[in-house]
C-alpha positions in Angstrom: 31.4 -34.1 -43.0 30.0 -37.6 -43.2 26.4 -38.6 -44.0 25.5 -41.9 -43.1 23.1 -43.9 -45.2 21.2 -47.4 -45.2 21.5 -48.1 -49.1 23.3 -46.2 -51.5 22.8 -46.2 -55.2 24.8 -44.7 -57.5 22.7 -43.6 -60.7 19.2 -42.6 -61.2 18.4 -44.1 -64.4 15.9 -47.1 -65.5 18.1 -49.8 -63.4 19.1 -47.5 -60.0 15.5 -46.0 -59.6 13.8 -49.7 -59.8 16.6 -50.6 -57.1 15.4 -47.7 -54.9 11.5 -48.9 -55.8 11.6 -52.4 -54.5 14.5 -51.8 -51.4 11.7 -49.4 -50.6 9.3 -51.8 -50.7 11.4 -53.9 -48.5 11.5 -51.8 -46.1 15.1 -50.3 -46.6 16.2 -46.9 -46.6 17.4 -45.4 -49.7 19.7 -42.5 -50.8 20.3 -42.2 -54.4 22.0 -40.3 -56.3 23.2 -39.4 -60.0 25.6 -37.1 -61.5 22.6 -35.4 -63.6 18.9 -34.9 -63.0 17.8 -38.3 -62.0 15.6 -39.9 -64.7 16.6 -38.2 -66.8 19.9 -39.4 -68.7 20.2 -42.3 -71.9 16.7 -44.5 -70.3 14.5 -41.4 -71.0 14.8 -40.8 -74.7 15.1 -44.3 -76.0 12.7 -46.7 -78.1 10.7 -47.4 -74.4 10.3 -51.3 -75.7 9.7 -53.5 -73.1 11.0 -56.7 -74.8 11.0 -60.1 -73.0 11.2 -61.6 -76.5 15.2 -60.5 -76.5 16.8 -63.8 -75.2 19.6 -63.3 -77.5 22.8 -61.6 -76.5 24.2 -58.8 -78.2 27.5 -61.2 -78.6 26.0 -63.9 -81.3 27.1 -65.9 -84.0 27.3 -63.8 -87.4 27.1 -60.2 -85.5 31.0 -59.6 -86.6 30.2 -60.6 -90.0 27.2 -58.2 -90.4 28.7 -55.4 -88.5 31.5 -55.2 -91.3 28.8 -55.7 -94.0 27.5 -52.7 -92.5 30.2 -50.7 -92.4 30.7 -50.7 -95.9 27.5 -48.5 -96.3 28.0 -46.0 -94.2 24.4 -44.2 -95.2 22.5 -46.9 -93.9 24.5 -48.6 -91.0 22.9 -49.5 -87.6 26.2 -50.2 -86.5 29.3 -47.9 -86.2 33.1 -48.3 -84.3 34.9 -45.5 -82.4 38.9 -46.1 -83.8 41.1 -45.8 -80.8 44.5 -47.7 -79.9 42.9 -47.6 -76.2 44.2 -51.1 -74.8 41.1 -51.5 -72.8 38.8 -50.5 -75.9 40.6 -53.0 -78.2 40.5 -55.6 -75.3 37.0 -55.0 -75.2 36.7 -55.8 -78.9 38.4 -59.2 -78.5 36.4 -60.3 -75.8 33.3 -59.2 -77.6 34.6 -61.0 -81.3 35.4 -64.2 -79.3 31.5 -64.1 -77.6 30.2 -63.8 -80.6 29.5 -67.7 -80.5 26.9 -70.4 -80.5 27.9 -71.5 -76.5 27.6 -68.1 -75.8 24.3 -67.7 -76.9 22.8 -70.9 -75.0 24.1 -70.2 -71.8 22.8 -66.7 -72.1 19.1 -68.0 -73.1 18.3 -69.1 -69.8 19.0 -66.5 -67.6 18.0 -63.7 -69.9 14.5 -65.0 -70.7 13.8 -65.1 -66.7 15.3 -61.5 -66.1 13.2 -60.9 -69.1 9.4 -62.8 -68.0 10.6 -61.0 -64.4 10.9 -57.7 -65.5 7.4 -57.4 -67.7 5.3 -59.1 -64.9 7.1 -56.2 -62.7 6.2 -52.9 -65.5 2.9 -54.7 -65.5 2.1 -54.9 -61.6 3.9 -51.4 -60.9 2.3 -49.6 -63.7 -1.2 -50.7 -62.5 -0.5 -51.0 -58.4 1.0 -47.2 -58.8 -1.3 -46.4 -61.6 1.1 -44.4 -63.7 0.1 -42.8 -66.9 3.0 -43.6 -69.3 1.2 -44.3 -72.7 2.0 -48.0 -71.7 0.4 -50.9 -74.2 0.7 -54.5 -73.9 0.4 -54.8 -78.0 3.6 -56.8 -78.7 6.3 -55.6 -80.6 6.1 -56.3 -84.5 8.6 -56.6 -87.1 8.3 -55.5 -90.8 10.2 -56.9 -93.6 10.6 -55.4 -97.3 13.1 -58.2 -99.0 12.8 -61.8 -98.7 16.1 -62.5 -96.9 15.2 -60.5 -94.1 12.1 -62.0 -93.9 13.2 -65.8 -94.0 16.1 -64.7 -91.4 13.2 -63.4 -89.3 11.0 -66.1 -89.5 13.8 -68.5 -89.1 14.7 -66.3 -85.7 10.9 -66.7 -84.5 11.0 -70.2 -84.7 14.2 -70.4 -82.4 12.2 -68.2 -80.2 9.3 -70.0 -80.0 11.4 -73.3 -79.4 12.1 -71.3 -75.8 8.5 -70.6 -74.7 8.5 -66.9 -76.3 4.8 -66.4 -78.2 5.2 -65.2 -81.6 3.3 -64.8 -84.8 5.1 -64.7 -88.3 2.6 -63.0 -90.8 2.4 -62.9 -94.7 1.8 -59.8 -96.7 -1.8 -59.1 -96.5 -1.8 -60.0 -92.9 1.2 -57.9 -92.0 -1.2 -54.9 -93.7 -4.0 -55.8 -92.2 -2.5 -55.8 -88.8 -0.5 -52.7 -89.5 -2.4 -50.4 -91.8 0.5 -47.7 -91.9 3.2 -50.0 -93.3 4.2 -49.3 -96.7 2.6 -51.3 -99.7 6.2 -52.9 -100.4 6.4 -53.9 -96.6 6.0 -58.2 -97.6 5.6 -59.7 -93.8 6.5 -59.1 -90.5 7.2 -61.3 -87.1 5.2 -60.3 -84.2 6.6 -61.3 -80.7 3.1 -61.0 -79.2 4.5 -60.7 -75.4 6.4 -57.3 -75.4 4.7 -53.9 -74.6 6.3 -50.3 -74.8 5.7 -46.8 -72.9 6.7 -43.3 -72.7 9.8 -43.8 -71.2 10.5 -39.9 -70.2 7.2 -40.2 -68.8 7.6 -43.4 -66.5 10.6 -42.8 -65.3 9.5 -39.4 -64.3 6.3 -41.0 -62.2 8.6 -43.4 -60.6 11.3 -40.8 -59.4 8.5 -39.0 -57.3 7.2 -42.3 -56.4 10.6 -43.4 -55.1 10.7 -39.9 -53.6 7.6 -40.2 -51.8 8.2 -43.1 -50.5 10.9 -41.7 -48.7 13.9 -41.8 -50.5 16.6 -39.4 -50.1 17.5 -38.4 -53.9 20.6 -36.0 -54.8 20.7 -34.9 -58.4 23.7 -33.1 -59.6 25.8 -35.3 -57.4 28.8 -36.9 -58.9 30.7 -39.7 -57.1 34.7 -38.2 -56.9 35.8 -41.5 -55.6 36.1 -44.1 -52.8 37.5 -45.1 -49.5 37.6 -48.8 -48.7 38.9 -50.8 -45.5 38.5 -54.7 -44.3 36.8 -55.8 -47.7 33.8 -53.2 -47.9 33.5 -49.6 -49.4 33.5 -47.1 -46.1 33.1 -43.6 -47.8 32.2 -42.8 -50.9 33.1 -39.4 -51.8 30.6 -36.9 -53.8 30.3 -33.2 -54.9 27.8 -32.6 -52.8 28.3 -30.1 -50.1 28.2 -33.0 -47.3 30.7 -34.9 -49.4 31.4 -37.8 -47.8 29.3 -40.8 -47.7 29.2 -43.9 -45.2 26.8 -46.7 -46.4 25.6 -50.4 -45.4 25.4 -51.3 -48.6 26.2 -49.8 -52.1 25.1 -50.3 -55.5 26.4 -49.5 -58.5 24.1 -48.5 -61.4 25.7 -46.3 -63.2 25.2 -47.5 -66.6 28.0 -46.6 -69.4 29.8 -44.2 -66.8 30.0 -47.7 -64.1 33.4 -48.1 -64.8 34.8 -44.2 -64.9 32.8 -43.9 -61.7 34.3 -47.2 -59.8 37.8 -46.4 -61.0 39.3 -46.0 -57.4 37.8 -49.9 -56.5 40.0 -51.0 -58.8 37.7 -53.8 -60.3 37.3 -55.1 -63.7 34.2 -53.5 -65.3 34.5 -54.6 -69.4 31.9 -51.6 -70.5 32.0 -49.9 -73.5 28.8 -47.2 -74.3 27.2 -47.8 -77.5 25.9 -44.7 -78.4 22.6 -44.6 -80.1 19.8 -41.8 -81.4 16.4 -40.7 -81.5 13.8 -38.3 -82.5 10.4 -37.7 -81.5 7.9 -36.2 -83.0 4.0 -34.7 -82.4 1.5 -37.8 -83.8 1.4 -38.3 -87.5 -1.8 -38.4 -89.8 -1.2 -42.0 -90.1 0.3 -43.3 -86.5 1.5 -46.4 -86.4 -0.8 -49.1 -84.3 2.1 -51.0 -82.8 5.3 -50.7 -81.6 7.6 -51.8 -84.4 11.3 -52.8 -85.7 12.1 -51.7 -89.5 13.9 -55.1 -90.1 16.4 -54.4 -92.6 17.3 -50.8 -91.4 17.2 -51.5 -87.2 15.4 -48.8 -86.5 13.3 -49.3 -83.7 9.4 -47.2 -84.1 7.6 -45.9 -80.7 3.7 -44.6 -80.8 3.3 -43.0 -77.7 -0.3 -41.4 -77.3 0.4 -38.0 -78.9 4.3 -38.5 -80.1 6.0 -40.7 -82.4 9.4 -41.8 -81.5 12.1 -43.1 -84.1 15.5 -44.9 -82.6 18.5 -46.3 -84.1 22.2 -46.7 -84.2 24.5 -48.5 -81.9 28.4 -46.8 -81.9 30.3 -48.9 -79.9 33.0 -47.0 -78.1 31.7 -43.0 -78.0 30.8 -41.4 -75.1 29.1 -38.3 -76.8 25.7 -37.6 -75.6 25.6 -34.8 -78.8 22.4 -35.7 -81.2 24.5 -36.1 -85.0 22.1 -34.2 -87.3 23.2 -36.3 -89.8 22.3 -39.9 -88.1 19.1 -38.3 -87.2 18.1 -37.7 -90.9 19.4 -40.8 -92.0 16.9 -42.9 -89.2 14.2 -40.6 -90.4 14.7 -41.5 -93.9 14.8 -44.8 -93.5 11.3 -45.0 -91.4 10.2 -43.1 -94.6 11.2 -46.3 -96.4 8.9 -48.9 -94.2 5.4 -46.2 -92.8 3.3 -43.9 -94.6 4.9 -40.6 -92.9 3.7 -37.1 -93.0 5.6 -35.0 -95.7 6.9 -32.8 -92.9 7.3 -33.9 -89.8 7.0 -31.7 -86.5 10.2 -32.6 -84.5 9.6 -31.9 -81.0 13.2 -33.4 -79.6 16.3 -34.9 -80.7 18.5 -36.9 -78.5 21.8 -39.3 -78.0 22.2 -41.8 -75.5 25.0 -43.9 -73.7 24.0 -47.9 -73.7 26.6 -50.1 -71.2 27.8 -52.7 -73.1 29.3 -55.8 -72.1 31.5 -58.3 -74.0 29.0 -61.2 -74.1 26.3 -59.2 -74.0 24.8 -60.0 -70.5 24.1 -58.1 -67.8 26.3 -57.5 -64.3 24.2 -57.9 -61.6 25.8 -59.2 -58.5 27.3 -58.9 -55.2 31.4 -57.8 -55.7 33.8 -60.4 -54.2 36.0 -58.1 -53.3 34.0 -55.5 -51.1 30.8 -57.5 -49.3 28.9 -54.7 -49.1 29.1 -53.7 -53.0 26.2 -54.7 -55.7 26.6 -54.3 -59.6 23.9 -53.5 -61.6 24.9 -52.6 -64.5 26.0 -53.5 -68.7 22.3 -53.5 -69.5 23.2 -52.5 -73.3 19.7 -51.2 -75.1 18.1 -53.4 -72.5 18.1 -51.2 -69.3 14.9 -50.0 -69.0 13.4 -53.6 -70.6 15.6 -55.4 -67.3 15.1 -52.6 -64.6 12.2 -53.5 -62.7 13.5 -57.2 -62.8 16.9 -56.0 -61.7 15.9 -53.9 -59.0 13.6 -57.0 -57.7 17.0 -59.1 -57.6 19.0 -56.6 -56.3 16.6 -56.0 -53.5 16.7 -59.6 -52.8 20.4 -59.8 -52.7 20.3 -57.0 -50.5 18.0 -58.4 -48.2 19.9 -61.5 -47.9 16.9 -63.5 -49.6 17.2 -66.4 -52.5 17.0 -64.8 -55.9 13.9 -65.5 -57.9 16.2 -67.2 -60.5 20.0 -68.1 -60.9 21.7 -65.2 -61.0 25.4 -66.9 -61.1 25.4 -65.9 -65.2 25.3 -61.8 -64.2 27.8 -62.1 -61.8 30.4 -59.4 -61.5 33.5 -61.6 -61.1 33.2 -63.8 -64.7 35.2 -61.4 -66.6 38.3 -62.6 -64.2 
């Protein structure tokens, strides 16, 4: 049997359910669908920063450099490598070595500060137009330091921001502890990129899957995509699990996060995503909460105050696709926000978690119509940025759908550049 649909999007996480938000909104109809529950995969358990401050890509000078000067202390690493003589993995890891450069970074800049300023106007007008209760504060995101290095690198790294319109303060000790009271005494400064904000993200993405629901979408959880059928340059079926397993569709977008290019493997394109697995724990409030959302400079590990919980994240493993928490890694992040916050002696652990980011070689995005099938979109290779990026993302890719001029240049993202 074959279902016919308006829009199709294929994954329910942070980037497919802000798609299905503003096609909505456009006046579109929407089926969308996700191999799991929808809202529920890697967007709901991560740091929930909302970060137009990142304007650097993953793929930087120097990140080679310190990635192997973290891997020689494996108790304290942010950064970890899957070994595998998979040609596509090791291909992966050339691109990404040879991105790792100073032209890479300034043709990101651009485009990644305006899907960044796009995005947190959007949290901020959906969160209040739809009035969702997500634990969401607009009280930046602030950086803590414990050695000088760090805190020079940091400050040096503000002013680079600043230089491209992003606000930040830099603070000295007794401001850092005036503005963050639970900060150890040895924390020395910290860098405050006064524009970001963070939520629950369970939470909101939970409020806007029945949003997206009641606004009519058609949403099939449990539904995985077996493959595709394509004829005369467009995708014509798109096969699922579902009992009506066929799919016909106007248009079809691809949001699928680490899984994208598993899931598109029939279309035959080239999809350059590795997951970078990461972890988190979250935890009922401490005596002491922490008053902002925060990065524990030296250790990466990214901090989360969310009304009544507390939310530690860290790690990036390039290459694994195991969604299994590591006990071990989860200690490890624990004891280093031990080193930086005045913690409880016990904490009470309400969840541990793994999640898959999709990771590029230069560290952009894809977002884009395909050239080889005109009525396919990628959205997609959002690395730890998915959530940050999705309501910006699903504004574009509404826009693309409805045959409208992008807010901004979107030729950076585009699908194709990997050749």
């Amino acid at each position: 049997m074959t279902t016919k649909s308006d829009v199709l999007i294929i994954g329910g996480g942070p980037v497919g359910l802000s798609c299905a938000y503003y096609l909505l909104k456009s006046g579109r109809k929407v089926t969308l669908l996700d191999a799991k529950e929808i809202g529920k995969g890697s967007g709901s358990g991560n740091a929930g920063h909302i970060v137009p401050s990142h304007i650097i890509p993953l793929a930087a000078p120097g990140v080679v450099t310190s990635a192997l000067k973290w891997m020689l202390d494996p108790a304290h690493s942010p950064f970890g490598m899957k070994v595998s003589l998979d040609p596509k993995y090791i291909l992966w890891l050339l691109q990404f070595v040879f991105a790792c450069s100073d032209a890479n970074v300034q043709q990101s800049i651009k485009p990644l500060n305006e899907l960044g300023q796009l995005s947190a106007k959007n949290f901020e007008q959906m969160i209040a137009e739809e009035k969702f209760d997500c634990a969401y504060q607009e009280k930046g995101l602030l950086h803590l330091f414990k050695t000088e290095k760090a805190f020079h690198e940091g400050r040096h790294e503000s002013e680079f921001m600043q230089k491209h319109g992003i606000s930040v303060s830099v603070y000295d000790k007794v401001k850092v502890h005036e503005v963050e009271p639970a900060a150890l005494d040895d924390v020395i400064g910290g860098v405050h990129f006064t524009g970001d904000a963070h939520l629950n993200p369970a939470v909101f993405l939970k409020l806007l899957s029945d949003r997206v629901r009641a606004m009519g979408a058609e949403m099939l959880e449990n539904t995985a995509v077996t493959g595709f059928e394509s004829a005369g340059g467009k995708v014509r079926v798109v096969r699922t699990s579902a009992g009506d397993a066929e799919r016909e569709a106007e248009q079809v977008i691809l949001a699928a996060g680490a899984l994208t290019p598993s899931v598109a493997k029939d279309l035959k394109l080239n999809i350059p995503i590795q997951p970078a697995r990461g972890f988190s724990m979250t935890m009922s409030a401490t005596k002491q909460m922490p008053s902002h959302a925060l990065i524990l400079g030296e250790r990466r590990i990214a901090v989360s105050p969310m009304n009544n919980l507390l939310r530690f994240t860290g790690r990036l493993e390039v290459g694994n696709y195991s969604m299994e928490p590591n006990p071990i890694w989860i200690q490890r992040i624990e004891n280093s926000a031990r080193e930086y916050l005045r913690l409880d002696e016990k904490l009470d652990v309400k969840e541990t978690w793994a999640g898959l980011r999709p990771t590029t070689p230069d560290g952009m995005p894809i977002i884009g119509r395909s050239s080889r099938y005109k009525n396919l979109i990628l959205a997609t290779g959002h690395a730890m940025l998915g959530l940050s990026l999705g309501p910006g993302t699903g504004q574009v890719v509404a826009e693309i759908v409805q045959g409208q001029t992008s807010s901004f240049d979107i030729n950076p993202f585009h699908p194709e550049r990997f050749g």
